[in-house]
N, C-alpha and C positions, 0 to 999 in steps of 0.2 A: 504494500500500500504506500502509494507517494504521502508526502507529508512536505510537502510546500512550501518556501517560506515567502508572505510578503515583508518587504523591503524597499523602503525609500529616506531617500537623503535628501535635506537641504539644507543650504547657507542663509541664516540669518545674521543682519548686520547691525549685532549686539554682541557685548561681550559675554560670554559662557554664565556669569555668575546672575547675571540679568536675563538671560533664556531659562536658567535653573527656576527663578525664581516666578518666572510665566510659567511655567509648568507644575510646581509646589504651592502657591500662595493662592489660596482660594480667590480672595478679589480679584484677582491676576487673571487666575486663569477659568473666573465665568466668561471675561469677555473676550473670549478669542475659541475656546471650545466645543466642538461639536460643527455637524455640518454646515456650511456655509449658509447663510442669513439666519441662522440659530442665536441663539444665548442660554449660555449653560447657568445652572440654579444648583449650584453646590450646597447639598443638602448635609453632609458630614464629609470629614476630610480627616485622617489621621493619616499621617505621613510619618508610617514605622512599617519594618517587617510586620504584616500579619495586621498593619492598620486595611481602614476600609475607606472607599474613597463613594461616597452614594453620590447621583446627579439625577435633574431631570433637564432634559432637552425637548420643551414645547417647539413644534415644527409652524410652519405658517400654516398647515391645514388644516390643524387642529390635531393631529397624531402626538400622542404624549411616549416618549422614549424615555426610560427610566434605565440607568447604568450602574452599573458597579465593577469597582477595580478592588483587588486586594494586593496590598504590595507584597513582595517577597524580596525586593532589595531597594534599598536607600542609600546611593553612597552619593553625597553632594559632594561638588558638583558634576560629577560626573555618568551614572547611571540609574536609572529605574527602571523597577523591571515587578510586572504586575500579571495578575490573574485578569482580564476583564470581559464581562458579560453584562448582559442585560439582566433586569431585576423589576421583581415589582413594586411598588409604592415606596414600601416598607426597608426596602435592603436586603431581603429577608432570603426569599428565594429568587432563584433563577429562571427567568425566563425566556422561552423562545425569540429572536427578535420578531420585532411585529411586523415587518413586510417581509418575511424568511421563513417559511418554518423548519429549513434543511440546513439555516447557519448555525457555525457550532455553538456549543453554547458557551464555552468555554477558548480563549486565545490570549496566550502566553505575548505580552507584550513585551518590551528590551526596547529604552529609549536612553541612546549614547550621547553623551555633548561635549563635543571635540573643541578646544580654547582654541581659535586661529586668530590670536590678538585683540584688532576690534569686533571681528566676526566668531561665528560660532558655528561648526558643523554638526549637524543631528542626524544621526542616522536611528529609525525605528523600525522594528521587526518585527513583525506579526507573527505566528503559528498557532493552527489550532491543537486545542489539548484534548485527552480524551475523547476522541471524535471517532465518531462511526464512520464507514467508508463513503457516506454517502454526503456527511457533513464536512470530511476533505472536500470531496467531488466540487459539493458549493463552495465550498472557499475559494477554490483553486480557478472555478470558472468567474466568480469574481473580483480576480486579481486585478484588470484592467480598472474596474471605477472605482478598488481604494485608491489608486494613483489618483483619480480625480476626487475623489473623500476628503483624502488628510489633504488632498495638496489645497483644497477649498480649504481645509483649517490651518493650514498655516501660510496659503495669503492670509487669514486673518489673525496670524500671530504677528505676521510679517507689519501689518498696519497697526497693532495695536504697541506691538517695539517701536515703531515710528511715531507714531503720537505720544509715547510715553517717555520717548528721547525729546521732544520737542518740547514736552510740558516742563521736562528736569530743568 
């Protein structure tokens, strides 16, 4: 059974410890999180091995997305590296995504952040975990529009370091 990985890189033109902290710091990072014309509603956030990161992401159509990340590593500023799935209300359990029912439920995330001075290289890597053959299969046929996913969330990291350079 393949086991896939998705994988994308980009350069944001902040330094590492100010990307770290778009990514860590709740106010930070509702406004740039989640599909492109979203706003993420950080509902808890513990940023430890084994903390829990709950969200909901209201869509413009009214689709309510409820997420959950569990970290398994925390090394600022350099890596995090997380369980994340979809969830209901509560944090509680896991659920199917809601336009999916063959996405896994489960995908091992790894977000790297490279210091290139005033810039910062982030490479993140998807795989699904514990997945049936059938929930690789989805992953794997959906490889093409996470590229267009994350890359919609980080033009909006990319504008929210720009406006956040500009207010300093």
């Amino acid at each position: 059974m393949s086991n896939q990985e998705f994988v994308i890189t980009h350069t944001f033109n902040a330094p590492r410890e100010f990307v770290w902290k778009a990514w860590t710091v709740p106010a930070m990072l509702a406004q740039w999180f989640g599909p492109k014309g979203t706003k993420c509603d950080v509902i808890k956030h513990e940023l430890r091995p084994g903390g829990v990161f709950h969200s909901r992401l209201p869509s413009p159509d009214g689709t309510v997305m409820w997420g959950k990340f569990v970290y398994r590593e925390v090394d600022a500023p350099n890596t995090l590296v997380w369980i994340h799935s979809f969830s209901d209300a509560g944090g509680i359990n896991l659920t199917r995504h809601p336009l999916n029912a063959h996405w896994p439920l489960e995908l091992l995330t790894t977000v790297r952040f490279e210091d290139q001075g005033k810039q910062t290289k982030l490479t993140l890597t998807w795989v699904p975990i514990n997945a049936t053959e059938e929930e690789r299969k989805t992953f794997e046929a959906a490889i093409p529009g996470m590229n267009q996913g994350w890359g919609g969330s980080f033009e909006q990291l990319d504008e929210y370091l720009s406006a956040a350079a500009k207010a300093a």
